[in-house]
N, CA, C and O atoms as CSV, one atom per row, in Angstrom:
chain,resi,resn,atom,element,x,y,z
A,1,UNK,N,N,-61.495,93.630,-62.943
A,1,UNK,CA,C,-62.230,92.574,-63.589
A,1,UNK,C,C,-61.328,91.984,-64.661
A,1,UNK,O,O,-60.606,92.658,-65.395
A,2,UNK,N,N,-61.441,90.635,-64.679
A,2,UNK,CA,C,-60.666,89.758,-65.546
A,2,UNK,C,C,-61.362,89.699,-66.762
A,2,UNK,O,O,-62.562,89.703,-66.483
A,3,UNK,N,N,-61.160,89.636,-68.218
A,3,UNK,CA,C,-62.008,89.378,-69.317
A,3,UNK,C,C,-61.191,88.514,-69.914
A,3,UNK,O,O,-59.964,88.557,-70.000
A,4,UNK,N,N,-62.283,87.375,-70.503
A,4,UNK,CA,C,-61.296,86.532,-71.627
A,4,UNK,C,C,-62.809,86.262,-72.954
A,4,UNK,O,O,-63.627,85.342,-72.943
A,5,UNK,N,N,-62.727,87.230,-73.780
A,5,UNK,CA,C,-63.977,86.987,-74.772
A,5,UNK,C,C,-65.021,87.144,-73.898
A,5,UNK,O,O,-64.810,87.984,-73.024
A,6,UNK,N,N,-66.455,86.396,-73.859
A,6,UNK,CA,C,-67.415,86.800,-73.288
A,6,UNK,C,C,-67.666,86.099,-71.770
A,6,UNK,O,O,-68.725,85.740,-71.256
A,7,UNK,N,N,-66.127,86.037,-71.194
A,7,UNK,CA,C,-66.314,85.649,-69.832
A,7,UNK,C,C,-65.071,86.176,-68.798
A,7,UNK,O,O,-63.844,86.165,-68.897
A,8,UNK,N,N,-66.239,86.752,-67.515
A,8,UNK,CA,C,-65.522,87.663,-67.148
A,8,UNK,C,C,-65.668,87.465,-65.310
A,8,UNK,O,O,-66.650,87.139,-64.643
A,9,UNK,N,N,-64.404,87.778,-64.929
A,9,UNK,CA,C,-64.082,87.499,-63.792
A,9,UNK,C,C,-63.709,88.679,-62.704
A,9,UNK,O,O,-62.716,89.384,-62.882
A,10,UNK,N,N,-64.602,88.849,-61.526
A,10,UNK,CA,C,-64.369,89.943,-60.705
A,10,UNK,C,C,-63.310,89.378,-59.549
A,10,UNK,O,O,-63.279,88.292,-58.968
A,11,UNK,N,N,-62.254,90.830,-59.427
A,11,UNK,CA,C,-60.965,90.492,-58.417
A,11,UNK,C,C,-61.531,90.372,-56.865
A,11,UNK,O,O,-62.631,90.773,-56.485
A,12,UNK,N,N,-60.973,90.014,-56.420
A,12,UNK,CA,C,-61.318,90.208,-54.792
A,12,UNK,C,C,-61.394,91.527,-54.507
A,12,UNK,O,O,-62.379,91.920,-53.882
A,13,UNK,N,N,-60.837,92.033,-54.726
A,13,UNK,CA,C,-60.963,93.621,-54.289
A,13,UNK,C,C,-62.528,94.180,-54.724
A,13,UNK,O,O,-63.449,94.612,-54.031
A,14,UNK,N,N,-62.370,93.935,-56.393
A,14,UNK,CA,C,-63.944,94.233,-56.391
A,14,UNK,C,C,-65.015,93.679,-56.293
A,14,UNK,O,O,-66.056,94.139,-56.763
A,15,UNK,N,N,-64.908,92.460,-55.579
A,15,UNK,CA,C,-66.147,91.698,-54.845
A,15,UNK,C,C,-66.081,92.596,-53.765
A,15,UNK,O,O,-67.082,93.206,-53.391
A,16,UNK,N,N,-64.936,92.730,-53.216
A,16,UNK,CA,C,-64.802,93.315,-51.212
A,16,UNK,C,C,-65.676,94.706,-51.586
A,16,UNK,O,O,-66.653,95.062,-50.927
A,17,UNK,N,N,-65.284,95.254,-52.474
A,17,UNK,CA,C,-66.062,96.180,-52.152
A,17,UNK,C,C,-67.463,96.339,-52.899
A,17,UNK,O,O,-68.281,97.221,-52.638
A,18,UNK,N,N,-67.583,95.546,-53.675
A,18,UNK,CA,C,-69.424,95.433,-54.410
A,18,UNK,C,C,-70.029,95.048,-53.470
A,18,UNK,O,O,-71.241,95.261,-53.497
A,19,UNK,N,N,-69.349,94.205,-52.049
A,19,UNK,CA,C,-70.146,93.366,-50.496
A,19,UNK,C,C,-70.112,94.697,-50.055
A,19,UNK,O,O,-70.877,94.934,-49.120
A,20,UNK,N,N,-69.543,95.484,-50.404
A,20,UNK,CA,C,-69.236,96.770,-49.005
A,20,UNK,C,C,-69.900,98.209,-49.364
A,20,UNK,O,O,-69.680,99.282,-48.803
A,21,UNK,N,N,-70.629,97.984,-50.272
A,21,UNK,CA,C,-71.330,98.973,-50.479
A,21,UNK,C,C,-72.775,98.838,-50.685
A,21,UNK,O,O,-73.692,99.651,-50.570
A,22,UNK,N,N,-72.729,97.117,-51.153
A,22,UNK,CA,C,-74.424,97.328,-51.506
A,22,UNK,C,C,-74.766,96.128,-50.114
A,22,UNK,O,O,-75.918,95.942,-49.719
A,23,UNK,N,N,-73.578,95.423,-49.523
A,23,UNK,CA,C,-74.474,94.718,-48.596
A,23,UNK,C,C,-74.384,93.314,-48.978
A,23,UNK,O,O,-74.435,92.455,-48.098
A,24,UNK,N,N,-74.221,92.911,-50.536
A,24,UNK,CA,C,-74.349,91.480,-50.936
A,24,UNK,C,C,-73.686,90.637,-51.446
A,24,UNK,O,O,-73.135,91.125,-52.433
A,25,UNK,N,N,-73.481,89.810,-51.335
A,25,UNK,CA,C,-72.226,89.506,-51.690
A,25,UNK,C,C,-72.469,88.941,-53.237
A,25,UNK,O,O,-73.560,88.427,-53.486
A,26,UNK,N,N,-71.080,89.070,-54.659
A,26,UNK,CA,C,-71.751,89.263,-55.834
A,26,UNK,C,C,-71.958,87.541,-56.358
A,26,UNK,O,O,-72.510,87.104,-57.368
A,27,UNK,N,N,-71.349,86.899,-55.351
A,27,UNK,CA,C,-71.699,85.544,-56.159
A,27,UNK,C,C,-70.959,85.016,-57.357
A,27,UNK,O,O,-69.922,85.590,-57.691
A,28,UNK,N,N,-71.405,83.950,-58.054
A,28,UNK,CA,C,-70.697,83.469,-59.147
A,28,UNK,C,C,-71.516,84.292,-60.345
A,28,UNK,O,O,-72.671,84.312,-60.770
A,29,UNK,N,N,-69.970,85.110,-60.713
A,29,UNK,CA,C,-70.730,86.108,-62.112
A,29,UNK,C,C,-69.298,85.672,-62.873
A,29,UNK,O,O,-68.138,85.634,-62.463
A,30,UNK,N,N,-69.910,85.360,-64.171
A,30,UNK,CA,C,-69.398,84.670,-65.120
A,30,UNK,C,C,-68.846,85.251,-66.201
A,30,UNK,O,O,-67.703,85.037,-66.605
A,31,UNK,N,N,-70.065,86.384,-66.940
A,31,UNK,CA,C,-70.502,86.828,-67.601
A,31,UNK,C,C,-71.121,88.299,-67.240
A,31,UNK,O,O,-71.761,88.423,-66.196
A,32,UNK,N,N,-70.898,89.539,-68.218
A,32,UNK,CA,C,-71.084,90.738,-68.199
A,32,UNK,C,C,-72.702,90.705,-67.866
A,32,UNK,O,O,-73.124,91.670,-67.229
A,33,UNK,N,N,-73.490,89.846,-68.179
A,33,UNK,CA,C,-75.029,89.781,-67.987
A,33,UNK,C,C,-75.514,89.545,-67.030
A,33,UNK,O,O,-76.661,89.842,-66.693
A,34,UNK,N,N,-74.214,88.608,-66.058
A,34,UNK,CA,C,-74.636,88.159,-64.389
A,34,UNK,C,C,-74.438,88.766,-63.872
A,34,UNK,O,O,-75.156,88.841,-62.875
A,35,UNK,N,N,-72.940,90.116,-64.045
A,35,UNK,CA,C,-72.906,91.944,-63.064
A,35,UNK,C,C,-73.791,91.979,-63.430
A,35,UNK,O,O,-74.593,91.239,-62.860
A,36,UNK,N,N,-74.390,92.905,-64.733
A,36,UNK,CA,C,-75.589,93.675,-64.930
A,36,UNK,C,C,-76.722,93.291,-64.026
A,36,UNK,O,O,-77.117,94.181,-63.273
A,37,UNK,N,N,-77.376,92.003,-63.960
A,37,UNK,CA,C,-78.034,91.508,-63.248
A,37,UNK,C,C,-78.152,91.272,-61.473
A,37,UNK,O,O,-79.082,91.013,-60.708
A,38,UNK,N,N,-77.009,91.463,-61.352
A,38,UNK,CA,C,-76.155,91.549,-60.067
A,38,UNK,C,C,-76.544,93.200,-59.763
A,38,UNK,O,O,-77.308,93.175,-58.797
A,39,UNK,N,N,-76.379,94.275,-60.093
A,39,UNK,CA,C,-76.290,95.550,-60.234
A,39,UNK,C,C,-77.711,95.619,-59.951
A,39,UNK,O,O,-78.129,95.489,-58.801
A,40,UNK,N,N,-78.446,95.810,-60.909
A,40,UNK,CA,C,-80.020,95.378,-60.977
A,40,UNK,C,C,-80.513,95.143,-59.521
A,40,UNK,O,O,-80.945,96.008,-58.760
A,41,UNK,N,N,-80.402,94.121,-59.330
A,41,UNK,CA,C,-80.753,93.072,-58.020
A,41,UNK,C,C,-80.445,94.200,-56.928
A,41,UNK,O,O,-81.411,94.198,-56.165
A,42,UNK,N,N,-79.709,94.962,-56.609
A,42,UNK,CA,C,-79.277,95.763,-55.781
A,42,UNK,C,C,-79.495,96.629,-55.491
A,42,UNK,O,O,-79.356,97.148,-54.384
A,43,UNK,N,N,-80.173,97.282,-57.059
A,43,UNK,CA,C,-80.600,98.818,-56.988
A,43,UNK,C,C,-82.501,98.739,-56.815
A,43,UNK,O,O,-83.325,99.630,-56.608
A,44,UNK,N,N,-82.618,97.524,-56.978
A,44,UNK,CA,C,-84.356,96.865,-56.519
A,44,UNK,C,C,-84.368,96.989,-55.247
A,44,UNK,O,O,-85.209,97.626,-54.613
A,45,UNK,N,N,-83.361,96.340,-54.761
A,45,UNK,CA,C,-83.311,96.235,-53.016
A,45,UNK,C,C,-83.554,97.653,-52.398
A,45,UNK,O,O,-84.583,97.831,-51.746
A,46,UNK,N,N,-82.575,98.759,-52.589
A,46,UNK,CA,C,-82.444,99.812,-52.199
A,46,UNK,C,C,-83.450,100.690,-53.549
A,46,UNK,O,O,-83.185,100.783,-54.748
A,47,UNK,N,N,-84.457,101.150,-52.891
A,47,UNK,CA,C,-85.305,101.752,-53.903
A,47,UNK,C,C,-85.830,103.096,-53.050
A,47,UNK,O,O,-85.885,103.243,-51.829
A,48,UNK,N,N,-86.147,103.897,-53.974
A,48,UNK,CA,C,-86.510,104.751,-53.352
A,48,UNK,C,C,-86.034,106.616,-54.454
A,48,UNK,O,O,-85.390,106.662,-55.503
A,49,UNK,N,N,-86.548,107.638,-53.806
A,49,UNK,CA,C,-86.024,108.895,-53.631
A,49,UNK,C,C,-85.432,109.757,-53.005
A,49,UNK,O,O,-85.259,110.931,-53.329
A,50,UNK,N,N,-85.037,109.129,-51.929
A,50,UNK,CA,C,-84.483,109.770,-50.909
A,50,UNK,C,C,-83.087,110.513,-51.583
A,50,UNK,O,O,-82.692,110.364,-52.739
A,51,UNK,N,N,-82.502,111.306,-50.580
A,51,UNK,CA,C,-80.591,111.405,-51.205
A,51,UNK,C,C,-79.898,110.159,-51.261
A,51,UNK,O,O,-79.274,109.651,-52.193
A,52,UNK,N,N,-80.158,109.677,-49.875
A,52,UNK,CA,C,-79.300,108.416,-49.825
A,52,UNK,C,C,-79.489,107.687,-50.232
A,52,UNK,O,O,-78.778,106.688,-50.116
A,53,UNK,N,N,-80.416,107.718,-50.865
A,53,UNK,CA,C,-80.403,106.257,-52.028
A,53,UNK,C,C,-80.336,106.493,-53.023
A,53,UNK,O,O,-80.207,105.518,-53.763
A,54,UNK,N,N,-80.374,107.854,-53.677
A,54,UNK,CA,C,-79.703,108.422,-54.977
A,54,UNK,C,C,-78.751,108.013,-54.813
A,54,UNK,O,O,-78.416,107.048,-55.500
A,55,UNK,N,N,-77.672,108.654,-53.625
A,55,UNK,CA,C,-76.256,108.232,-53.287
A,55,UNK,C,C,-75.564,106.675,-53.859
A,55,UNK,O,O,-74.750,106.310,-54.707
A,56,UNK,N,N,-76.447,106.057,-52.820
A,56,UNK,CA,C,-75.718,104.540,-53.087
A,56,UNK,C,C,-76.300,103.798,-54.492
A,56,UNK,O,O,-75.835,102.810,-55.059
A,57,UNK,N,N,-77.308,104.495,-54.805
A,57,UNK,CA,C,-77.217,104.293,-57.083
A,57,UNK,C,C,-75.643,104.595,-57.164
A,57,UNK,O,O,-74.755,103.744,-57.196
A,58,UNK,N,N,-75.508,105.802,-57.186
A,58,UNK,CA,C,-74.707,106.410,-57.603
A,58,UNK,C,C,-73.340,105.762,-57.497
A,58,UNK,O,O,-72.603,105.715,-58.482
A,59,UNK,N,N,-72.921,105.169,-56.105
A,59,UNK,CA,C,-71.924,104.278,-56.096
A,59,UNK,C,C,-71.815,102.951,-56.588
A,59,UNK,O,O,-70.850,102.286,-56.964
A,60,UNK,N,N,-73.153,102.701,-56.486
A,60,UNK,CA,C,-73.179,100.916,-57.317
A,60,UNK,C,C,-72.867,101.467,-58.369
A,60,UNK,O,O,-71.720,101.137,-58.670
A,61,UNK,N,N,-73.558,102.526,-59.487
A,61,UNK,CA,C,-73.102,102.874,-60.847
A,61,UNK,C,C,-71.567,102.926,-61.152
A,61,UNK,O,O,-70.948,102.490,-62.122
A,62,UNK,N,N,-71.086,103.670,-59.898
A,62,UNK,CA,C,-69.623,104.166,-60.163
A,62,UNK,C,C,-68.906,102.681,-60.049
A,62,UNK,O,O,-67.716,102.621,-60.359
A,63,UNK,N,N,-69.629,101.401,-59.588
A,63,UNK,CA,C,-68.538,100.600,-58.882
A,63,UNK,C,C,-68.525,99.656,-60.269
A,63,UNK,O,O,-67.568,99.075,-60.779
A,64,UNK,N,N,-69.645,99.698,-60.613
A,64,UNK,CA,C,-70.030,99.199,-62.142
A,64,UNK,C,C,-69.770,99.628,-62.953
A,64,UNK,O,O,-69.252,98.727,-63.612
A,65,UNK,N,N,-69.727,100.862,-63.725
A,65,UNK,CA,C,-68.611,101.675,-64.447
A,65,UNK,C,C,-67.170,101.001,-64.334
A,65,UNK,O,O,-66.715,100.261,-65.206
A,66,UNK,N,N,-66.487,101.353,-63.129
A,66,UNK,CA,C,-65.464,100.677,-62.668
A,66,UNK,C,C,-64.729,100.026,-63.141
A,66,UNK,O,O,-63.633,100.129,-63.693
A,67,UNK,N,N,-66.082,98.588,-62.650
A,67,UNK,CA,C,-65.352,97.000,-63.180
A,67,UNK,C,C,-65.406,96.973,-64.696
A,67,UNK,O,O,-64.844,95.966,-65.126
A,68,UNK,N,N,-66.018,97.940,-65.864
A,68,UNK,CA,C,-66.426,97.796,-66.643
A,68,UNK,C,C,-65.109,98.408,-67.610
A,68,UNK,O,O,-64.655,97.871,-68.620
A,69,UNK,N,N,-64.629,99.765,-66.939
A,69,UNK,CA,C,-63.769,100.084,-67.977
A,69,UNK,C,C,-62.261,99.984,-66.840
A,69,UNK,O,O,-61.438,100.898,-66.793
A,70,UNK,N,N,-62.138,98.559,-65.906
A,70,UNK,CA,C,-60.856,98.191,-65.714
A,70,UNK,C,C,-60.193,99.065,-64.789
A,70,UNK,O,O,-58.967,98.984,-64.710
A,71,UNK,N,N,-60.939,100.051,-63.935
A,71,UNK,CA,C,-60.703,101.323,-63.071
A,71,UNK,C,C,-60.328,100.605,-61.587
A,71,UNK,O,O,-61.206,99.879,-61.121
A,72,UNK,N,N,-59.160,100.753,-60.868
A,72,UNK,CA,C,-58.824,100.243,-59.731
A,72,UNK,C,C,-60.423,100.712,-58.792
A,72,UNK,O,O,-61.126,101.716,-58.915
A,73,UNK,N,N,-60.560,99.558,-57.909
A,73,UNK,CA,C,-61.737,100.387,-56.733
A,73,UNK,C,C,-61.315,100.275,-55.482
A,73,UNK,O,O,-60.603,99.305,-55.224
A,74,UNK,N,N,-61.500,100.806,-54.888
A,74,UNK,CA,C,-61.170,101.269,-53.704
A,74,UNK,C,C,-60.891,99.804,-52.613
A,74,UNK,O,O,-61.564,98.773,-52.590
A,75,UNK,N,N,-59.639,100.162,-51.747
A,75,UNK,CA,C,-60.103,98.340,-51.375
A,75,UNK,C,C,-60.630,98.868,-49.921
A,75,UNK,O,O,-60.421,99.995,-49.472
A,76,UNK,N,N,-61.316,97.877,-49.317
A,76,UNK,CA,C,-62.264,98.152,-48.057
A,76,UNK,C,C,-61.646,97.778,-46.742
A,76,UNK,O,O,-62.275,97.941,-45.696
């Protein structure tokens, strides 16, 4: 993720894989409030108790973490 003050830009890599894990593609996110919201939106979609959907929390979290503290992600 690119930052310049309060505007912030996701790499291709971590769009490819925010599409490749939750399914959606992240769109125009501008701003740390349009991931968050983006994140959100995703973890509504996939709801539940199951494992596997603990699971894929768990990876949207990690992929969001991620972009957040500048962590390479995996490319797809």
């Amino acid at each position: 993720m690119l930052r310049l003050g309060p505007h912030i830009r996701l790499t291709q890599v971590e769009i490819d894989y925010l599409t490749h894990i939750t399914g959606f593609e992240p769109g125009p996110i501008r701003r740390l409030d349009d991931l968050h919201r983006y994140i959100n939106k995703c973890k509504r979609h996939y709801w539940g108790t199951s494992r596997a959907t603990r699971e894929l929390h768990r990876l949207i979290d990690d992929a969001y973490l991620g972009c957040l503290e500048g962590h390479q992600l995996a490319a797809v």
